[in-house]
C-alpha positions, 0 to 999 in steps of 0.5 A: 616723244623725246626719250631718256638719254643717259639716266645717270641717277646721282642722288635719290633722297627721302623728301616727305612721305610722298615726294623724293629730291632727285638730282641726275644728269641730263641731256639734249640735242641742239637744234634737233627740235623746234622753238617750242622749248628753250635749252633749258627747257629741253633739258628740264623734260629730260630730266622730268621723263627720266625721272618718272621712268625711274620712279614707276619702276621703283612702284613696279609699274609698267613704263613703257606702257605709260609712255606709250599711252602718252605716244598715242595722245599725240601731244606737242613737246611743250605740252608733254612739259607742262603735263609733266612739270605738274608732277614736280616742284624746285627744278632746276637746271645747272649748266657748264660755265662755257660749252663748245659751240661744236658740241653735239648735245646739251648736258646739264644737271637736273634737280626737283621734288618729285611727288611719287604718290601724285605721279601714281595716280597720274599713272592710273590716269592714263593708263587707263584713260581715267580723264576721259571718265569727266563725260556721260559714258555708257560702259560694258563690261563682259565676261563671256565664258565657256563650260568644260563642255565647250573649247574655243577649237570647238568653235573653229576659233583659236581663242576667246577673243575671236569670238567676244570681239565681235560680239562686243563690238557688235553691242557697241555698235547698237547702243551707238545707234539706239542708246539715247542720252549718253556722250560715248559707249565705251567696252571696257577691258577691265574694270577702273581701278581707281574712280576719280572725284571728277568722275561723270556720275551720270555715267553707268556701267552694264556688267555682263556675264554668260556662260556656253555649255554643251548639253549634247551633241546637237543641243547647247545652253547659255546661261546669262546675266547683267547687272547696270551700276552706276559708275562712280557710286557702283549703286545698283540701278537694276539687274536681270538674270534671264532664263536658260536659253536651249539652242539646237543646232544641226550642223557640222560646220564649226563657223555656223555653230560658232556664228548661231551661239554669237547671235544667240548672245548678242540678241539676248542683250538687244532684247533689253534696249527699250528696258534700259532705256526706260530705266535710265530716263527715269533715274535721270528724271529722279536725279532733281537738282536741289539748293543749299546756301553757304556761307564765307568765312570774314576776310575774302573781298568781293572779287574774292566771293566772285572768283569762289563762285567761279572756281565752284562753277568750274569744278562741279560742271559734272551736276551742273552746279551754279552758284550766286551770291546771295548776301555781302559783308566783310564779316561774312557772305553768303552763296546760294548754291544749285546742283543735281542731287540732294542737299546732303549729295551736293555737300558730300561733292564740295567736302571731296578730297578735304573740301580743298581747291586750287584758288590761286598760286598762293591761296587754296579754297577750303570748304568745312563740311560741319559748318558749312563754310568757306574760307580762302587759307594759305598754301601752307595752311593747307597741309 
């Protein structure tokens, strides 16, 4: 990835609430990269990656974490332009009048909108890989904790993640192998802290918690419960506090005593395979698809109507919505609309984030929850 090079900031200004006018200095090294990127171009994701950096400091949020994140997505350089360019409106890049055909570098003058609260969000999305949540995942999320009673060097283990690494991966490994119906089993470190509208809401998230105690010398307790949530909605789909489990163990060898408290943790959540099973299969059972019809507001074509369809279709692939149309007139239409969930959920999906959808460069799609409309608007009506 192309670093920052010489972040000469020369004028930040307030824009609106959520963007900022940026102008600084930018470089690059000709011929140092491939055809990808025109000069110009080079140039502009300079100014794109300095300009992020600086303004993730100003939210003190961590940078080089977002950069690495990046790093490790692999991505060529023109799609780490676009991906940035998307955070952005009004660049441009001012060059010299003439340069030395021996210079070693490109230098230009950078300048854009940055919109500060789409790049925070953009942040949260991957650092905490928020756009991989689009697909049905099996989370867990544990918590596994010692009593005063117990230390890690009691274990022979020089800390917790010796010890919840292989049992974590251990679950992980068995829900891969018996756990039907879901695309991933993910263990989260922490929860989300943010869930996006395209969040899969078929996706679940078992919560764990447990806690060692030593009761005596040869006798220790585990204390455990779980709770299986929905991930996006965090309703409850069911829960188990389970009865204290008593183990004795005679032995003065840490590994065995350490290896014998794994197993007696890692078994307690096998035991619930067939459980969680049958739960999930009859909560997706439950989940029925329903239909409602809308209407279009006067004015939009019939290519309009279709490409209202498709924009809806592509959007909603997460309750498998479908849509038709159902009636045509130029003073109004009709879809007929099919997805997963109630009427009242389908509606609660198509009002998300305002009931706004990118339709075209120069129009949005708008959907009014109270009446149960579309209508296609200008950009700028949509502020």
């Amino acid at each position: 990835m192309f670093k920052i090079i010489v972040p000469i900031v020369l004028l930040i200004s307030l824009f609106t609430i959520e963007a900022r006018e940026i102008s600084l200095q930018v470089k690059a090294t000709p011929g140092k990269f491939n055809t990808e990127l025109s000069e110009d171009q080079e140039l502009m994701l300079n100014g794109f990656q300095q300009t992020v950096t600086l303004i993730l400091g100003e939210q003190k949020l961590d940078s080089g974490l977002y950069w690495s994140k990046l790093e490790k997505k692999k991505m060529t350089r023109k799609e780490e332009f676009l991906f940035l360019k998307n955070l952005f409106t009004n660049e441009t890049i001012s060059r010299p009048a003439s340069e030395d055909a021996k210079i070693t570098s490109l230098t230009g003058s950078f300048q854009a909108n940055v919109d500060t609260e789409k790049l925070k969000q953009n942040y949260e999305e991957v650092v905490f890989d928020l756009g991989e949540t689009r697909a049905k995942t099996f989370y867990l999320l544990a918590t596994l904790e010692l009593d005063r009673s117990l230390s890690w060097s009691d274990l022979g283990i020089s800390g917790e993640e010796g010890f919840n690494s292989v049992i974590l991966e251990s679950w992980k490994k068995h829900f891969e192998k018996n756990l039907k119906g879901f695309e991933k089993i993910v263990v989260l470190e922490k929860d989300f802290p943010v869930r996006p509208d395209y969040m899969n809401p078929k996706s679940v998230t078992l919560k764990w918690k447990s806690r060692l105690k030593k009761v005596s010398d040869e006798s220790y307790e585990l204390n455990a419960q779980y709770v299986l949530q929905k991930t996006k909605s965090q309703d409850v789909v069911t829960a188990l506090d389970f009865p204290e489990q008593n183990r004795k163990l005679k032995s003065d060898n840490k590994k065995v005593i350490s290896s014998a408290l794994a197993s007696m943790t890692y078994n307690l959540l096998y035991s619930q395979t067939t459980k969680l099973q049958s739960v999930l299969d009859a909560d997706a059972s439950a989940l029925a698809a329903s239909e409602v019809e809308l209407k279009i507001m006067a004015g939009p074509g019939l290519t309009d109507a279709y490409q209202i369809i498709s924009v809806l279709e592509e959007t909603f692939k997460p309750i498998k919505l479908t849509a038709q149309l159902k009636s045509y007139a130029i003073d109004g239409s009709t879809i007929k609309i099919r997805a997963e969930g109630s009427a009242d959920n389908i509606l609660d999906n198509l009002a998300i984030g305002g009931g706004k959808f990118p339709f075209n460069e120069q129009k949005v799609l708008h959907f009014n929850r109270a009446d149960k409309t579309f209508a296609i608007l200008p950009k700028e009506s949509n502020n």
